[in-house]
C-alpha positions as CSV (number, residue, x, y, z in Angstrom):
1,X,19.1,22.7,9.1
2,X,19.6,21.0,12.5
3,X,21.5,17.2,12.0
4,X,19.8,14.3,12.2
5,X,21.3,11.0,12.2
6,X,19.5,6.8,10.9
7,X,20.4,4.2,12.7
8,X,19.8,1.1,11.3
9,X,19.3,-2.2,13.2
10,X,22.8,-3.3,12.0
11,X,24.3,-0.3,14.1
12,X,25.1,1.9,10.9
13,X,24.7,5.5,11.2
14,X,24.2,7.7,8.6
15,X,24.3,11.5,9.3
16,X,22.3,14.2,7.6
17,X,19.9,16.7,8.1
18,X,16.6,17.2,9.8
19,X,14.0,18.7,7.9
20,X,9.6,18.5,8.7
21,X,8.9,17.9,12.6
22,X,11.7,17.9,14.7
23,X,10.6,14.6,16.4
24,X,12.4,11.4,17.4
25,X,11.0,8.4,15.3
26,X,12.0,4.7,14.4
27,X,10.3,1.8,12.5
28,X,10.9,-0.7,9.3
29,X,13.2,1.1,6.9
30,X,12.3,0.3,3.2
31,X,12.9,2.0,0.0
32,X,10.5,3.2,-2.9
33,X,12.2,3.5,-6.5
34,X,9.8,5.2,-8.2
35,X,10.8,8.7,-9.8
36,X,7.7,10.8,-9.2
37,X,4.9,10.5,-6.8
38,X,6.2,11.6,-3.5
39,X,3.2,13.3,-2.5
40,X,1.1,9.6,-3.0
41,X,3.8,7.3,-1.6
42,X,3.3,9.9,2.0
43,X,-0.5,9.4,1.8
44,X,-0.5,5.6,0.9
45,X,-1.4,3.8,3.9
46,X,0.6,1.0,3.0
47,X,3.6,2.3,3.9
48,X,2.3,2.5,7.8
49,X,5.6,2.4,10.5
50,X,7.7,2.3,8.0
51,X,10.7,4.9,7.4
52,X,10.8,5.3,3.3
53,X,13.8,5.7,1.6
54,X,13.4,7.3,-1.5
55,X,16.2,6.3,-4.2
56,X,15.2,9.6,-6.9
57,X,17.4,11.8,-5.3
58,X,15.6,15.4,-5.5
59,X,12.4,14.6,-3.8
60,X,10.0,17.9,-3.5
61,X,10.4,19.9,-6.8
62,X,6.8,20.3,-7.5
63,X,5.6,20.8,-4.3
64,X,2.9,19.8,-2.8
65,X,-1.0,20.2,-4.2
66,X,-4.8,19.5,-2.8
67,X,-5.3,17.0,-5.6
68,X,-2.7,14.1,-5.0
69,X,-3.4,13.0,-2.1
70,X,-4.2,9.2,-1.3
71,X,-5.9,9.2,1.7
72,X,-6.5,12.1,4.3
73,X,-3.2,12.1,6.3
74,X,0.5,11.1,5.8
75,X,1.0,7.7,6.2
76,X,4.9,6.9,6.5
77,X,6.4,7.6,9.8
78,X,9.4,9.3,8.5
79,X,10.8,10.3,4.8
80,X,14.2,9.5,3.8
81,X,15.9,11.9,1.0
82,X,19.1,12.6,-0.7
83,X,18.0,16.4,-1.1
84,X,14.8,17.8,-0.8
85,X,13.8,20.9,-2.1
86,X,12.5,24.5,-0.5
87,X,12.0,26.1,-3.6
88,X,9.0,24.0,-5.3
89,X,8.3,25.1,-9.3
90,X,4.6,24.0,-10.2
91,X,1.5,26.1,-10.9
92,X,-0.6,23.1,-8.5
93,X,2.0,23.7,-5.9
94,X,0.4,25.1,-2.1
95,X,3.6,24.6,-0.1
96,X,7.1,22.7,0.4
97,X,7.2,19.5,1.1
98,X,8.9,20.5,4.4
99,X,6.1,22.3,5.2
100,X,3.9,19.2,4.8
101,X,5.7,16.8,6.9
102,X,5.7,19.7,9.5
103,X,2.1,19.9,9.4
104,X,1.5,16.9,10.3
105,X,4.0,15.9,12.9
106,X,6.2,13.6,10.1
107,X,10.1,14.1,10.7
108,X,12.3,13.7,7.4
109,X,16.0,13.1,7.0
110,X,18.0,14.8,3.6
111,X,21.8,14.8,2.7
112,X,22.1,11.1,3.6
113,X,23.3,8.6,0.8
114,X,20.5,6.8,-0.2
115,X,22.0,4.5,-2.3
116,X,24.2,3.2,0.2
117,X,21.2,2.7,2.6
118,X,19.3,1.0,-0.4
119,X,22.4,-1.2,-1.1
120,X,22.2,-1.8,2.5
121,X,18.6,-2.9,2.6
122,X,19.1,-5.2,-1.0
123,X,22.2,-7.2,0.9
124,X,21.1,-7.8,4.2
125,X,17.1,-7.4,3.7
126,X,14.7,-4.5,5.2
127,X,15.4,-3.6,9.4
128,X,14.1,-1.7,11.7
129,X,15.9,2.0,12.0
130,X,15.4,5.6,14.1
131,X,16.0,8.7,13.2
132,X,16.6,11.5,16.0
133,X,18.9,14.2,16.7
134,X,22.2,12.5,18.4
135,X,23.0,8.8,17.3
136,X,22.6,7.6,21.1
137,X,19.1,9.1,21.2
138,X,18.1,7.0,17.9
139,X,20.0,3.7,19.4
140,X,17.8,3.9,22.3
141,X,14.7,4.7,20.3
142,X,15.5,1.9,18.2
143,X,15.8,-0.3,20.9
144,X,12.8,0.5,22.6
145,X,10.6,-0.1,19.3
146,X,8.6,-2.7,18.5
147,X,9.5,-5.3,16.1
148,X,7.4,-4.1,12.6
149,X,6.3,-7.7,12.1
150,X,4.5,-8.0,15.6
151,X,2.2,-5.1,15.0
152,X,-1.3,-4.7,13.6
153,X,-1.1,-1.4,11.3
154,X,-4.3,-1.9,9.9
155,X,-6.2,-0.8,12.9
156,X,-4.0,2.2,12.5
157,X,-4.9,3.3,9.2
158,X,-8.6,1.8,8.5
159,X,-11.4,4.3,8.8
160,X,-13.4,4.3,12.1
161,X,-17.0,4.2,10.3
162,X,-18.5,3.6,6.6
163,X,-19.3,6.1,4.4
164,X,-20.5,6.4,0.7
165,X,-17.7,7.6,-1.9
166,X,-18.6,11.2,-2.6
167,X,-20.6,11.6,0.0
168,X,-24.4,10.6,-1.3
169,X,-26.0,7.3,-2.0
170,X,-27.0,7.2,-5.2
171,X,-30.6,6.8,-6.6
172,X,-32.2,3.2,-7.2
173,X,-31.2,2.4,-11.0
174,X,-28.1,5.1,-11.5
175,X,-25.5,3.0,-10.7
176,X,-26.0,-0.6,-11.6
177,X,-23.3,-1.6,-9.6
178,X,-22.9,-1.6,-5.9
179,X,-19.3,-2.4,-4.1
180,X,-18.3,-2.5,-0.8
181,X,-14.8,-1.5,-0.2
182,X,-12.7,-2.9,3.0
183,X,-10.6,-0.7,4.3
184,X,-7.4,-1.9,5.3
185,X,-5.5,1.0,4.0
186,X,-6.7,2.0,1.3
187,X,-5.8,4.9,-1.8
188,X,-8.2,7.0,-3.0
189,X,-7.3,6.4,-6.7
190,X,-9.4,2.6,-5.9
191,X,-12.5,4.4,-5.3
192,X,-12.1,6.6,-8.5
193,X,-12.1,4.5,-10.9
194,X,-14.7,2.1,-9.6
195,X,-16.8,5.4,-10.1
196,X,-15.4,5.7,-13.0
197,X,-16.9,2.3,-14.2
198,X,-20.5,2.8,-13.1
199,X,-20.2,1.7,-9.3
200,X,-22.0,3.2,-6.2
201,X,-18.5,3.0,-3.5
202,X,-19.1,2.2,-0.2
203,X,-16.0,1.9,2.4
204,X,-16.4,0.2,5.7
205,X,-14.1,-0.9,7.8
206,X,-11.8,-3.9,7.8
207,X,-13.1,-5.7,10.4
208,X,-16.8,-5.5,9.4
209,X,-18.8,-8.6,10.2
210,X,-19.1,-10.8,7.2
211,X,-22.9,-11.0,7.3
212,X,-23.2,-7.8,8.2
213,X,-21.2,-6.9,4.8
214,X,-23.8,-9.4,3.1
215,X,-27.0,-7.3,4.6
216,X,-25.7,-4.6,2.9
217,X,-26.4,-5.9,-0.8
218,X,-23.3,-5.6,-2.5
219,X,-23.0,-6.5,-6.0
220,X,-19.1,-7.0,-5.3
221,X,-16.8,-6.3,-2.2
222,X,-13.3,-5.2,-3.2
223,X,-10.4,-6.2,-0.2
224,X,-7.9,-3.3,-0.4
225,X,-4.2,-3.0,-0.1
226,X,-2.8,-2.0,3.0
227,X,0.5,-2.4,5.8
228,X,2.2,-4.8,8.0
229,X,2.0,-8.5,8.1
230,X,-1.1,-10.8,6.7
231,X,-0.8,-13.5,9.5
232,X,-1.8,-10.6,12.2
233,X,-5.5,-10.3,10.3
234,X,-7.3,-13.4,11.2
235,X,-10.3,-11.2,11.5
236,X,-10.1,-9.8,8.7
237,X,-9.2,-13.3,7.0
238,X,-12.0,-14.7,8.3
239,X,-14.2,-12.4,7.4
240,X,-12.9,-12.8,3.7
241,X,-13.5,-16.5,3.9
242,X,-17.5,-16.2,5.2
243,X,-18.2,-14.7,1.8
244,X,-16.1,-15.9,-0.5
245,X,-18.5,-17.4,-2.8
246,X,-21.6,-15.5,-2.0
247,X,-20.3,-12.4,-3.8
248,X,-17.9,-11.7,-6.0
249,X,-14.4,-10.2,-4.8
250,X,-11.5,-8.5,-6.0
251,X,-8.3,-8.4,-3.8
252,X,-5.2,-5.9,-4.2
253,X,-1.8,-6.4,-2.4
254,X,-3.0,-7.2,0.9
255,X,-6.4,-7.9,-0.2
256,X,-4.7,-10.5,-2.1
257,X,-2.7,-12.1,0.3
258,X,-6.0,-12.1,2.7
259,X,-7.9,-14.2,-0.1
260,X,-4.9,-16.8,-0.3
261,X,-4.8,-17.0,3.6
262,X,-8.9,-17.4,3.4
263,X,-8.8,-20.4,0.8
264,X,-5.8,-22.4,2.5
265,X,-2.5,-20.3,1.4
266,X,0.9,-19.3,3.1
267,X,2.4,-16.0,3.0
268,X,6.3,-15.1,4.0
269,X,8.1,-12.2,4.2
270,X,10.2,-10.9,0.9
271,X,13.9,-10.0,1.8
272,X,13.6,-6.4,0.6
273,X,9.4,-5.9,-0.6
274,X,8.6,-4.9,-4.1
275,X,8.4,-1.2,-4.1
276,X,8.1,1.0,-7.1
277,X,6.8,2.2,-10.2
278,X,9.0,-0.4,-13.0
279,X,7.9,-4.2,-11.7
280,X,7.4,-6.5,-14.7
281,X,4.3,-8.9,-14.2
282,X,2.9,-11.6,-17.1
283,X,-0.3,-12.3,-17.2
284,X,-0.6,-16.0,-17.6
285,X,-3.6,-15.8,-19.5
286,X,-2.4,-14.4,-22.3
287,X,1.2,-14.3,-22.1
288,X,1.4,-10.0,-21.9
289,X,3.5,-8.3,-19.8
290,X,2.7,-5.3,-18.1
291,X,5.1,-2.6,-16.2
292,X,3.6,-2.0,-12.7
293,X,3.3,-0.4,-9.6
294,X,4.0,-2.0,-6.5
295,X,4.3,-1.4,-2.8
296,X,4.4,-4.7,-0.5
297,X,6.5,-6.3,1.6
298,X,5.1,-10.2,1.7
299,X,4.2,-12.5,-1.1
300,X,2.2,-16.0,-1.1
301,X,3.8,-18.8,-1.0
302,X,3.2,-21.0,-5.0
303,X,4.0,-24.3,-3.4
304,X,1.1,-23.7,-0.8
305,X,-2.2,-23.0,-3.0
306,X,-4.7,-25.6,-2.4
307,X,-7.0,-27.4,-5.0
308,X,-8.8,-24.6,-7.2
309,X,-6.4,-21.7,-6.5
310,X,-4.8,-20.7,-9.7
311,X,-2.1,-18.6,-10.0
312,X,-2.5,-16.0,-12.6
313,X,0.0,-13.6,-12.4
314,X,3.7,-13.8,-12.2
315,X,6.7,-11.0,-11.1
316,X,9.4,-11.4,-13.8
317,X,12.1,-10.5,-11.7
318,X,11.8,-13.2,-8.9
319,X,8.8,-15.6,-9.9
320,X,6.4,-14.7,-7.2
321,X,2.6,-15.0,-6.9
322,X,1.7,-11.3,-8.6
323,X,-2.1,-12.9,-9.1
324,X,-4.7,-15.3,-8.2
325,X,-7.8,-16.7,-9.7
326,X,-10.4,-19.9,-8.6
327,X,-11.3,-22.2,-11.1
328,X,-15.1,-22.3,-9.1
329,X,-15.6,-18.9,-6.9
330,X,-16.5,-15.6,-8.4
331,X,-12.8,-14.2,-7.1
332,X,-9.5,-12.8,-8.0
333,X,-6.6,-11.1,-6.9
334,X,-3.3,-9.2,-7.9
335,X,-0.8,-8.2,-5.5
336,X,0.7,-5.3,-7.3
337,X,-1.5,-2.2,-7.4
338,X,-4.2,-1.4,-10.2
339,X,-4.7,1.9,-9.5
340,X,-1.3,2.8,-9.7
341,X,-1.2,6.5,-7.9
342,X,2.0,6.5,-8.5
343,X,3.1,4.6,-11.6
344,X,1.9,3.7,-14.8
345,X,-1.7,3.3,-15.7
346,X,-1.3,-0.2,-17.8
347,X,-3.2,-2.4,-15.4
348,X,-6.4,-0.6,-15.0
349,X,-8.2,-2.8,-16.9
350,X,-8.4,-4.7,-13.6
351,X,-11.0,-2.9,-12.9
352,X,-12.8,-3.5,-15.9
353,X,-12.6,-7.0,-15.2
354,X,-13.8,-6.8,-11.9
355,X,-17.2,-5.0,-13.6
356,X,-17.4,-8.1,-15.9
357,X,-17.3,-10.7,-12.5
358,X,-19.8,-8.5,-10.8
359,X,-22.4,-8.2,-14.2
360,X,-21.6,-12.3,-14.7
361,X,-22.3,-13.0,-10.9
362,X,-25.4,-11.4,-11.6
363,X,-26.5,-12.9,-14.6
């Protein structure tokens, strides 16, 4: 394989090997821990202009299928490996994951030490990097890249129009539950199991008019995860405040940190994100911990909640907001992700709670 070299923003270089398209590429550098899952963490949205590091170190040994994916593209704009594999070993498996990336225009880097670039990342915090084919070619990449923080990657990813989840609108009466879903980047794993629970999916984009969300009837409006920095989606925010208390809403990772900015909150940026399959979170209602999967790079701010806005949901590695709930709006919000897709299935019951706001709302 042709070499390809990272350079960081702190002028390391890391050498390896080129594999997927053989195009020049730079943006924030951030790594994903999880062990499985490749296929999902290329097709979450979330991960928009970012380079992912993943820390498992053989990435690609089941291939890839037509059932994983998240949304209807790759997402990252480049892959980072330790080794990936040509030689894929799984019944489901259509092609390499080289193959993939190649498809769809989506360079990749392997034979570079990942766990030096993740040590990197932990000490100093995530920075911009470029990958290209000479080290003076990524240098000048990198330095003619914008700063991650000072773009809008939600416009990027959301979809253009609405359209109903699985294609129809269901009859009067078959679904008892209608939900509006804004798409700031969402995974397809959100739609599924709201299906799964009864409700008619509708996804429209993230900057829909508020009242023109309200026309539409919803018996809840879900505010989905998605990339890049909160404090560049006023319009979304505002949005979020205009029915916040006419409907009931459920927020995940950035949906969550849009609800907080609606009602009054801060948000900063984390040092290195949350990204992975193994993050501990208690639920302060009850005391229970649950392992879960998370993919974000800002948190709210505890010391900025105004009057009402609980917090509900703590990460037991750093204490940060991980959930939110209002002592007087139908409304609440996690940061970590529900749906998992990849990681462990233990918070789905999110959902169920969602239902219960939606049928209580009614009632």
């Amino acid at each position: 394989m042709p070499a390809a070299f990272l350079v960081l923003e702190d002028g390391s270089v890391h050498r390896g090997e080129a594999f997927g398209a053989n195009i020049d590429t730079a943006g924030e550098v951030v790594f994903n821990t999880t062990m499985t899952g490749y296929q999902e963490v290329l097709t979450d949205p979330s991960y928009a202009g970012q380079l992912v590091t993943l820390t498992y170190p053989l990435i690609g040994n089941y291939g890839i299928n037509e059932i994983d994916f998240e949304s209807r593209r790759i997402q990252v704009s480049a892959l980072v490996v330790r080794q990936h594999c040509d030689a894929p070993s799984h019944g489901s498996s259509t092609r390499t994951i080289h193959e993939y990336l190649e498809s769809e225009g989506v360079p990749g880097i392997s034979g570079v030490d990942t766990r030096a670039i993740t040590r990197r990342l932990r000490s100093s915090g995530v920075m911009m990097g470029a990958i290209a084919s000479h080290p003076d070619a990524a240098r000048a990449k990198l330095e003619a890249a914008t700063s991650y923080d000072e773009l809008d990657h939600v416009r990027n990813v959301m979809t253009g129009t609405a359209y109903d989840w699985g294609g129809t609108r269901q009859k009067a009466g078959e679904r008892p539950y209608r939900v509006l879903v804004t798409d700031c980047g969402l995974k397809y794993n959100i739609l599924r199991e709201l299906t799964r629970r009864g409700c008619e999916v509708s996804v429209v984009p993230a900057d829909t008019p508020a009242e023109e969300l309200l026309s539409l009837n919803p018996s809840g409006v879900l505010l989905s995860p998605g990339p890049g920095d909160p404090r560049m989606l006023d319009y979304v925010v505002e949005n979020a405040r205009r029915i916040l208390g006419r409907v009931p809403v459920m927020g995940i990772c950035l949906g969550h940190q849009i609800v907080a900015r609606a009602l009054g909150a801060e948000t900063f940026k984390l040092k290195f994100g949350h990204r992975g399959g193994n993050h501990p979170v208690r639920d302060m209602s009850d005391g229970r911990v649950y392992i879960t999967a998370q993919n974000h790079g800002y948190a709210v701010k505890a010391e900025s909640l105004p009057a009402g806005l609980e917090v509900s949901h703590i990460n037991l590695n750093d204490d940060t907001v991980e959930g939110l709930t209002h002592r007087d709006l139908p409304v609440f919000t996690i940061q970590y992700h529900s749906e998992a897709s990849p990681g462990p299935r233990d918070n789905e019951y999110l959902f169920d709670r969602f239902v219960t706001l939606m049928d209580d709302f009614k009632k």
